[in-house]
C-alpha positions as CSV (number, residue, x, y, z in Angstrom):
1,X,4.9,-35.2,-8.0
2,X,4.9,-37.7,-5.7
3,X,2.0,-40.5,-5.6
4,X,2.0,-42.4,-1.7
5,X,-0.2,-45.3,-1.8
6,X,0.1,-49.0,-0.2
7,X,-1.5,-50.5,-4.0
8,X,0.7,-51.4,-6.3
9,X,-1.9,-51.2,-9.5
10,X,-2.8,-47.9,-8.6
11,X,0.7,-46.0,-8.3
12,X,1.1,-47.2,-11.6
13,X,-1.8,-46.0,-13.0
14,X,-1.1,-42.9,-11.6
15,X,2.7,-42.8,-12.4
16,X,1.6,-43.2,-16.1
17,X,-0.9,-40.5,-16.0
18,X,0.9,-38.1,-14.5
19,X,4.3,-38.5,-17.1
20,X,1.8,-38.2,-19.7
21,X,0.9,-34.6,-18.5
22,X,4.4,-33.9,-18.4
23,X,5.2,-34.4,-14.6
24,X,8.1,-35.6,-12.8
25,X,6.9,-38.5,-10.6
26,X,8.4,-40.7,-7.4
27,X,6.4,-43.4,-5.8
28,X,6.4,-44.4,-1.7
29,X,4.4,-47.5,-0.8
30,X,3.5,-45.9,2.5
31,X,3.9,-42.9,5.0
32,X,7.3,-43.1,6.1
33,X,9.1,-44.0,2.7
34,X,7.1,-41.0,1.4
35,X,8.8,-38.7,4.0
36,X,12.4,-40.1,3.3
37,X,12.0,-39.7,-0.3
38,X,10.0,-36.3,0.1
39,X,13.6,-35.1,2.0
40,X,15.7,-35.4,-1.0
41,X,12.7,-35.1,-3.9
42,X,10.7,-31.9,-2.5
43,X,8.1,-32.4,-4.6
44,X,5.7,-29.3,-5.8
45,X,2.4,-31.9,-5.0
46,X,1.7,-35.0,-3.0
47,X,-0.9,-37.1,-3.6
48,X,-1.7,-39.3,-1.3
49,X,-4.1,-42.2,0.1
50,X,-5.1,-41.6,3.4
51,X,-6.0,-45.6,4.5
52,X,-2.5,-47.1,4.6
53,X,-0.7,-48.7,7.3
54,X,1.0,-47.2,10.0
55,X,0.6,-43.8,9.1
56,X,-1.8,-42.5,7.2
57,X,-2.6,-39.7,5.2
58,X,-3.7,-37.5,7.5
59,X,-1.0,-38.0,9.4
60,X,1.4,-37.7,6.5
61,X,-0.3,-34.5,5.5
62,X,0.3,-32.8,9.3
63,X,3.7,-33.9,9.3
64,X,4.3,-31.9,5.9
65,X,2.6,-28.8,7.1
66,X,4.7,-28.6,10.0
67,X,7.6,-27.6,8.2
68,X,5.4,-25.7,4.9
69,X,1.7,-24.8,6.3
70,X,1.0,-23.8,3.0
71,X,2.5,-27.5,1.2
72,X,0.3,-28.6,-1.7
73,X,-1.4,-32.0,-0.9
74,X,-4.2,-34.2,-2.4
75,X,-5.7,-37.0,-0.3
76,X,-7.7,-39.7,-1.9
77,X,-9.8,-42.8,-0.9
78,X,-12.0,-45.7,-1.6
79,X,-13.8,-44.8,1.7
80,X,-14.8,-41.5,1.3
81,X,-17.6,-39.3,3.2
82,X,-18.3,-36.2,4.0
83,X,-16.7,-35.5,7.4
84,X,-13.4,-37.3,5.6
85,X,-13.5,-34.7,3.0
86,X,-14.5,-31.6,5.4
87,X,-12.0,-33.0,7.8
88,X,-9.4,-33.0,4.8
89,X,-9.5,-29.8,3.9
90,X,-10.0,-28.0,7.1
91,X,-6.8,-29.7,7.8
92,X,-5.3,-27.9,4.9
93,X,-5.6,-30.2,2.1
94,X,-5.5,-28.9,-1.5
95,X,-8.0,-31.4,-3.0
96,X,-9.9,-34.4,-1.3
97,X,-11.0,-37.3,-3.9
98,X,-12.7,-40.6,-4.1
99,X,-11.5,-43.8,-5.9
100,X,-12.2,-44.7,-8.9
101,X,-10.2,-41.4,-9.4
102,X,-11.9,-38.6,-11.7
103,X,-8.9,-38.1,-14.1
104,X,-10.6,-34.8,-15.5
105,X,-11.0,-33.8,-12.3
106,X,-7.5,-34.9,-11.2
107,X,-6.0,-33.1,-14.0
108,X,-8.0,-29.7,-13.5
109,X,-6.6,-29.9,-10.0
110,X,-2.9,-30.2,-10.8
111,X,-3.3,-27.4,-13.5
112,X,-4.8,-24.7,-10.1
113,X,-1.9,-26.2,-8.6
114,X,0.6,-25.1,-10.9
115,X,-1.1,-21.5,-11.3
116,X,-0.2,-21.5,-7.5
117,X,2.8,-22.3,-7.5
118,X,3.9,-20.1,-10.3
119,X,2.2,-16.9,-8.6
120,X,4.3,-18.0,-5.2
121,X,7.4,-17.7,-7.5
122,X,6.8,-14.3,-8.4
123,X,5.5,-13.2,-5.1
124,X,8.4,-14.9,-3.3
125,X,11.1,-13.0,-5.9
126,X,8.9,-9.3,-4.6
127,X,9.4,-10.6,-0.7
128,X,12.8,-11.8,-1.2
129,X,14.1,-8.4,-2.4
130,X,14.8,-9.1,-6.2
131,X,13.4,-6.7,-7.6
132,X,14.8,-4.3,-10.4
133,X,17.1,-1.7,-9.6
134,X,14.9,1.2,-11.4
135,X,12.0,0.2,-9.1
136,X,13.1,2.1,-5.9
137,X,15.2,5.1,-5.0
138,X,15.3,5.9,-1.3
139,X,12.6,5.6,-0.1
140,X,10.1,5.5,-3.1
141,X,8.8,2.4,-4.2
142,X,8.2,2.2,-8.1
143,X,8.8,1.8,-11.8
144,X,6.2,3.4,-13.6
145,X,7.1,6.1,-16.1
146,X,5.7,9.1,-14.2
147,X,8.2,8.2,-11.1
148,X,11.7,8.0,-13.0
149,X,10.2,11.6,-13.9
150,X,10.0,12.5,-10.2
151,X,13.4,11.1,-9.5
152,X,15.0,12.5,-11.8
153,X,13.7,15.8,-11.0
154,X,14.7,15.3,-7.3
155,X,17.8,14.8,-7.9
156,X,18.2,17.7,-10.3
157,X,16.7,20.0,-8.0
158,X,18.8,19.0,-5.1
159,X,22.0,20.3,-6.3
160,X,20.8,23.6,-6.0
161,X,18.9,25.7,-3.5
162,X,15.8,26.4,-6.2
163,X,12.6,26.9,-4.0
164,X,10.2,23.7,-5.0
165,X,7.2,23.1,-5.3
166,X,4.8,19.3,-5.0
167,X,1.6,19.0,-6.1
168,X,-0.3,16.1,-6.2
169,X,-3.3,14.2,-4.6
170,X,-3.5,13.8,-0.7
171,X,-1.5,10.3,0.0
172,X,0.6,10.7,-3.2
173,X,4.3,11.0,-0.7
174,X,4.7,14.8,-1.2
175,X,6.3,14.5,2.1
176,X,8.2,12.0,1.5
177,X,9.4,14.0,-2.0
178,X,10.6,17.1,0.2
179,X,12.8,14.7,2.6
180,X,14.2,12.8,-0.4
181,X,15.1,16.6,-1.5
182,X,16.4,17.4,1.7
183,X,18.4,13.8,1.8
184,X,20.3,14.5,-2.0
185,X,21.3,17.9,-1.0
186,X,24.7,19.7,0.5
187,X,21.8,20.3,3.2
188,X,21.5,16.6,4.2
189,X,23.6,17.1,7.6
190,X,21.3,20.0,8.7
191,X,17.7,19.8,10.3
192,X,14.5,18.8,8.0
193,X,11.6,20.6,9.4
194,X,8.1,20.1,8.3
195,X,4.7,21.8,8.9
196,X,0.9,21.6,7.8
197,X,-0.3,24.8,7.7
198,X,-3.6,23.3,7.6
199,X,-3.7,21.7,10.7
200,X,-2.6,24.5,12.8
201,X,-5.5,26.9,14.3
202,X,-5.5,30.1,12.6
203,X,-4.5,31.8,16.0
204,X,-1.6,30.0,16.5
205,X,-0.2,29.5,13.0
206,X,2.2,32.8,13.0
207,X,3.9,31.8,15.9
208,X,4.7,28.3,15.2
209,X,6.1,29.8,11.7
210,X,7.2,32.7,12.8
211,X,8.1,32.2,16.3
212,X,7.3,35.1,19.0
213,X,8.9,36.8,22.1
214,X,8.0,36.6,25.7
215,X,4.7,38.2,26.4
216,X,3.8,38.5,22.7
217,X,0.6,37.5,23.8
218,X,-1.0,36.0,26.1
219,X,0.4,32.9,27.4
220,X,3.6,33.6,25.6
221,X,5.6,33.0,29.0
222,X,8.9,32.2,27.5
223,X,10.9,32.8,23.8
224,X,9.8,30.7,21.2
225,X,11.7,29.9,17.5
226,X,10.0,29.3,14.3
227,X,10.3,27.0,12.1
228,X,12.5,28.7,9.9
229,X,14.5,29.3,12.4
230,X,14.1,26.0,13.5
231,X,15.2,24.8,9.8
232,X,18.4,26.8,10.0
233,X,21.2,25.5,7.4
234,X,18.9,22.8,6.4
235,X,15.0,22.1,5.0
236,X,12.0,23.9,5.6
237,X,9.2,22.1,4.3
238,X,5.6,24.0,4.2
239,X,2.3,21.4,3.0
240,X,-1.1,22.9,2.6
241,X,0.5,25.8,1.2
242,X,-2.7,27.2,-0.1
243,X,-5.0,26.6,2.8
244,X,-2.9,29.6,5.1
245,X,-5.0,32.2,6.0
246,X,-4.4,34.8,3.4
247,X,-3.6,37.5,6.1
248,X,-0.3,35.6,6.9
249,X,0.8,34.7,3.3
250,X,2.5,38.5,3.2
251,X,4.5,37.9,6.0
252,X,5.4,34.8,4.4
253,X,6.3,35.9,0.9
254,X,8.3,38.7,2.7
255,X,10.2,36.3,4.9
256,X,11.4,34.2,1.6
257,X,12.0,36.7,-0.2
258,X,14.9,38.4,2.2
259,X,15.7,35.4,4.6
260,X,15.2,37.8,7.4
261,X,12.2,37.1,9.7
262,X,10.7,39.4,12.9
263,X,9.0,37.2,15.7
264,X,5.8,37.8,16.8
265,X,5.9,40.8,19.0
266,X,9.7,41.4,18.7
267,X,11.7,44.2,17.1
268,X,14.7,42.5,16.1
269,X,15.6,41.0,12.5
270,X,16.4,37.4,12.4
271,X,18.5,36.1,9.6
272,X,18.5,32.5,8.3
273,X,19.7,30.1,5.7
274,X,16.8,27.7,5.0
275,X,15.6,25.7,1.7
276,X,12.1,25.8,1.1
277,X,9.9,23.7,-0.1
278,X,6.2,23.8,0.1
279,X,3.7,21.5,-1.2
280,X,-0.6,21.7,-2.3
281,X,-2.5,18.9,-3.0
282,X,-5.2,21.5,-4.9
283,X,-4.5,23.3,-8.5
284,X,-2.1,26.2,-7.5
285,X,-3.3,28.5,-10.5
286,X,-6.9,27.4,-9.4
287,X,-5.9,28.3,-5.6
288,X,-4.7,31.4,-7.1
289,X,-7.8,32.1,-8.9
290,X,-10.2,31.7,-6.4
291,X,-8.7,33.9,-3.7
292,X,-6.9,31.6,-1.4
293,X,-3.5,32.3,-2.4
294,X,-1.8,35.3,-3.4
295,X,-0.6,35.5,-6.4
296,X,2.7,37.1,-6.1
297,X,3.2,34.3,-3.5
298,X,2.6,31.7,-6.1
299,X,5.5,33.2,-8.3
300,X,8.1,32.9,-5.6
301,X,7.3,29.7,-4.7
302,X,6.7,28.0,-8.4
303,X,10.5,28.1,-9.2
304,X,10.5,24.5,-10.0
305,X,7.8,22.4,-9.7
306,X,7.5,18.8,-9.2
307,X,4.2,16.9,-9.7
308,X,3.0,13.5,-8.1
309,X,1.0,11.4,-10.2
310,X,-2.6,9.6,-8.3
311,X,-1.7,5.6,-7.7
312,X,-4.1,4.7,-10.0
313,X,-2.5,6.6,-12.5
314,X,0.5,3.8,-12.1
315,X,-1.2,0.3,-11.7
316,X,1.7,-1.7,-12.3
317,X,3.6,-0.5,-9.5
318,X,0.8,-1.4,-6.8
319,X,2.3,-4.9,-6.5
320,X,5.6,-3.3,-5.6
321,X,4.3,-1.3,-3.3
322,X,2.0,-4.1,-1.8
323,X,4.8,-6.1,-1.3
324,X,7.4,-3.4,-0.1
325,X,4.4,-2.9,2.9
326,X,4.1,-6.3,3.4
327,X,7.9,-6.9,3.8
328,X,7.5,-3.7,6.7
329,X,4.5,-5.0,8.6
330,X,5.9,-9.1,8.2
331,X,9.1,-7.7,9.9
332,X,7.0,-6.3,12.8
333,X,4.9,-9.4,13.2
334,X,7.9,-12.2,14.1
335,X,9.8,-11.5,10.9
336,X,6.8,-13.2,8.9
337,X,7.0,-13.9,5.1
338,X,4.1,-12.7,3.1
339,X,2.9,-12.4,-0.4
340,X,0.3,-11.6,-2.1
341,X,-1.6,-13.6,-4.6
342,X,-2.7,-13.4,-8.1
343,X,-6.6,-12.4,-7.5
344,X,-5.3,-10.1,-4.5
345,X,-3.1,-8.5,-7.1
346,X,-5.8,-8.1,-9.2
347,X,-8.0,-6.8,-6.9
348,X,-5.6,-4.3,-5.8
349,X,-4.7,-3.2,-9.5
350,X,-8.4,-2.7,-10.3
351,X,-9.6,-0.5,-6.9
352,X,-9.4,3.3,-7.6
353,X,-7.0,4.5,-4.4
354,X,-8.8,7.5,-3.8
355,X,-6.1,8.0,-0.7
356,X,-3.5,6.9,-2.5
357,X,-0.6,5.1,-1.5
358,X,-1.3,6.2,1.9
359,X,-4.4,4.3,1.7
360,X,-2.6,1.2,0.0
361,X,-0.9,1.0,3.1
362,X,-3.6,0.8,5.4
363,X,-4.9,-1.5,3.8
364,X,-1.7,-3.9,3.7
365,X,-1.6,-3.5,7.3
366,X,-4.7,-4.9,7.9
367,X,-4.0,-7.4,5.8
368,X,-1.3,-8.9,7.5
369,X,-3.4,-8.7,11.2
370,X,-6.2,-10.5,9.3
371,X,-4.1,-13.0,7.4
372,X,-3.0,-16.3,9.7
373,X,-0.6,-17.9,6.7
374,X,1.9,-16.4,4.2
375,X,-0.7,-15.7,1.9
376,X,-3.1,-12.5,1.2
377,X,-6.2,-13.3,-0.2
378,X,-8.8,-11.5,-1.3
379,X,-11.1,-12.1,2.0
380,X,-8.3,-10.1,3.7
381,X,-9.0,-6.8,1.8
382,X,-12.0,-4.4,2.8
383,X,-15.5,-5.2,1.1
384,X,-15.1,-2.3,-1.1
385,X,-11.9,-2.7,-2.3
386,X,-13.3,-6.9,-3.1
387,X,-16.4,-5.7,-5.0
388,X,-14.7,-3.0,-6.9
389,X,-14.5,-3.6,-10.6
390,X,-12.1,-2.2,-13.2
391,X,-14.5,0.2,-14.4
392,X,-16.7,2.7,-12.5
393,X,-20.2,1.5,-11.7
394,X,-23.2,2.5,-10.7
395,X,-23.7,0.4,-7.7
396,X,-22.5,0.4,-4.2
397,X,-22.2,-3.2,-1.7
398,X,-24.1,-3.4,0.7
399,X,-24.6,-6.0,3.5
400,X,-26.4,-6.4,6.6
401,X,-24.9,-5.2,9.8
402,X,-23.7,-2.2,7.7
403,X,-23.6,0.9,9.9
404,X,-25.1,4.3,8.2
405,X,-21.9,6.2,8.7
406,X,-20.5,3.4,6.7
407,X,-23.2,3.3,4.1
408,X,-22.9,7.1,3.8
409,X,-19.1,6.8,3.3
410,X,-19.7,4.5,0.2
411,X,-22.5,6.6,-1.3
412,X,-20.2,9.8,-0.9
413,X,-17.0,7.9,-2.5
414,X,-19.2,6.7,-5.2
415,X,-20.5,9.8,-6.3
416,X,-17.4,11.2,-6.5
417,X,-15.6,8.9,-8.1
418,X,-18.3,9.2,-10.7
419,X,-17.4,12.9,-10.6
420,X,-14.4,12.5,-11.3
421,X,-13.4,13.8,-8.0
422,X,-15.6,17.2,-8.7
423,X,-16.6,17.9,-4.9
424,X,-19.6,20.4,-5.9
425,X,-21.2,18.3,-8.2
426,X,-20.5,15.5,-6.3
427,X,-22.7,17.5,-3.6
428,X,-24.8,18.6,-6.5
429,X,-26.0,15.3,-6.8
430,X,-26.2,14.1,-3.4
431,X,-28.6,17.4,-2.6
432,X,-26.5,18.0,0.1
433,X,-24.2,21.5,0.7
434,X,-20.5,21.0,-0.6
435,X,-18.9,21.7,2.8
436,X,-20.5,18.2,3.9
437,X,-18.9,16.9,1.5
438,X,-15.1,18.5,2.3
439,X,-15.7,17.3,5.9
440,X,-16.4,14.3,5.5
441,X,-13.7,13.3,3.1
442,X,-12.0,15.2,5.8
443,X,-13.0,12.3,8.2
444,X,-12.1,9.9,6.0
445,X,-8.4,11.3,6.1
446,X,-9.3,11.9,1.9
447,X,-8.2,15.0,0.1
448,X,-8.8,15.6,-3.5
């Protein structure tokens, strides 16, 4: 600590007070000694008078938070009012009391302080990189149990050329998974090529897989390749396996069974030397069951099988992952530092993550726009993620202004998430039909 005050009696009271709470203590009898001594001292709190001679505790405080914005200070004075005390801490002030002191008060004060400046530690050890070494590999971000399970299967898998296949939640890094395949294999020089066969119109699917000759069709004005031809001597990666049309998945099973492939409208056999790996973020034995994949498809693809777990089935590695996003997005914003701290963390641990990690980092990224110091607080997160509780309720936020297409989006997450993700009683409930339900988690860029 260090106590700045021009009376003699009361640095001395204060001195003693503070030693007895087990604090380290300097004294300055005005402004400017207190910023010689706070040079060689940096204290972790001032507390200061703000009626001194030349410079005064407001000035004192500004001069601090020129180098530190976020520097812990506590002004006090024997002429206190209101404006001095709004004044005070708009001006970033930790604490603004009136003499005689309130000791209690004092000491509650300096014991915040102290949670603070313990939870920038730790946050400042995550932004500074010194994390453990079992936390990341590659590109993955986290410690949990379930993770050293998916590495290690990655980089079992990647010494051979074993079709995989991910599973997992929409958001979980499925992607992500396939390249870190690609990237541990003798395949890592060769191309990585990745496709959604759900967001390809039924019409033009075949060709983009599959390639086609000129005049194939119409507007097929020139030779096209396919992506497995495209993925030659490296990676073909397939997501949404189970949402191709079921007329194509033939061709498809054909194709990896015997490496050789026909484009569309063209005579000739194509040979290639790809890896495949395709990825599902539904049930594959429930795709299977209801009719949208084929089964004997299935089998040739489940050779080995890796599994993502949901975010919230890992809370304790949302901080890493907070912090690893925080690290990307402070870099793009003039290098900034950034941390996170402890209710944020909390918050964070508690939401659900119905999108995942790929929501997680939305949600840091508007963070840091939002946030003006070093600091992410809670009133930096979205309402829902603020008013979410550990548990699952039975109540939704609401505030006015709210927009129905936002009110609709809560009452829809809700219910599921009292589903248990279960999209037809989720529309059961809701009395509304369950494609309403896919397309608008659909919107939402949510897929269960």
């Amino acid at each position: 600590m260090l106590v700045v005050d021009d009376e003699a009696a009361i640095r001395e009271v204060l001195r003693l007070r503070l030693a007895e709470w087990g604090c380290a203590v300097k004294l300055a009898t005005n402004g400017r000694e207190a910023k010689k001594k706070f040079k060689s001292f940096q204290p972790d709190l001032v507390i200061s008078d703000v009626v001194m001679p030349g410079m005064t505790g407001f000035d004192l405080l500004r001069s601090l938070q020129r180098t530190d914005p976020q520097r812990l200070v506590i002004l006090m004075t024997g002429y206190g009012s209101i404006q001095m005390a709004v004044e005070a801490l708009q001006n970033g002030a930790t604490d603004f009391m009136t003499k005689p002191l309130d000791y209690f008060k004092l000491k509650t004060t300096i014991e915040k302080a102290q949670i603070e400046l313990r939870t920038r530690k730790r946050s400042h050890q995550l932004a500074s990189g010194r994390r453990k070494e079992e936390g990341r590999f590659g590109d993955f971000v986290g410690s949990d149990r379930r993770m050293r399970d998916v590495y290690r299967s990655i980089e079992d898998v990647a010494k051979t050329d074993a079709p995989v296949l991910i599973t997992g939640e929409s958001g979980t890094g499925k992607e992500l998974t396939a390249h870190s395949i690609h990237n541990h294999s003798r395949r890592c020089n060769g191309p990585f090529v990745a496709i959604n066969t759900a967001a390809i119109p039924k019409e033009l699917l075949e060709s983009e897989i599959f390639g086609h000759e000129k005049g194939a069709f119409t507007g097929a004005k020139s030779v096209r390749e396919g992506c497995f031809e495209q993925a030659d001597r490296g990676t073909l990666f397939l997501d949404e396996i189970a949402e191709m049309p079921l007329s194509l998945q033939p061709k498809l099973l054909r194709v990896l069974e015997g490496n050789n492939l026909r484009r569309v409208g063209g005579t000739e056999e194509l040979h290639f030397d790809v890896r495949s790996v395709v990825a599902t973020n539904q049930d594959p034995r429930d795709a299977v069951r209801n009719g949208r994949l084929r089964e004997d498809l299935f089998y040739r693809i489940d050779v080995f099988r890796i599994h993502l777990p949901a975010l919230r089935q890992r809370p304790g590695d949302i901080p890493l992952l907070a912090q690893h996003f925080l690290d990307i997005f402070g870099r793009q914003q003039e290098d900034r530092q950034l941390a996170l701290d402890e209710k944020t963390v909390s918050l964070l641990k508690a939401y659900s993550w119905p999108g995942n990690v790929r929501e997680l980092r939305n949600v840091i990224q508007r963070a840091v726009v939002l946030a003006k110091s070093e600091w992410i607080k809670p009133l930096h997160l979205p309402r829902n993620i603020r008013h979410r509780g550990s548990g699952i309720s039975n109540t939704i936020v609401l505030e006015a202004g709210d927009t129905l297409a936002e009110i609709t989006k809560q009452v829809i997450l809700k219910t599921l998430e009292q589903c248990r993700h279960n999209k037809a009683m989720t529309a059961r409930r809701l009395g509304i039909d369950v494609k309403t339900v896919r397309t608008k988690l659909k919107s939402y860029d949510i897929t269960f």
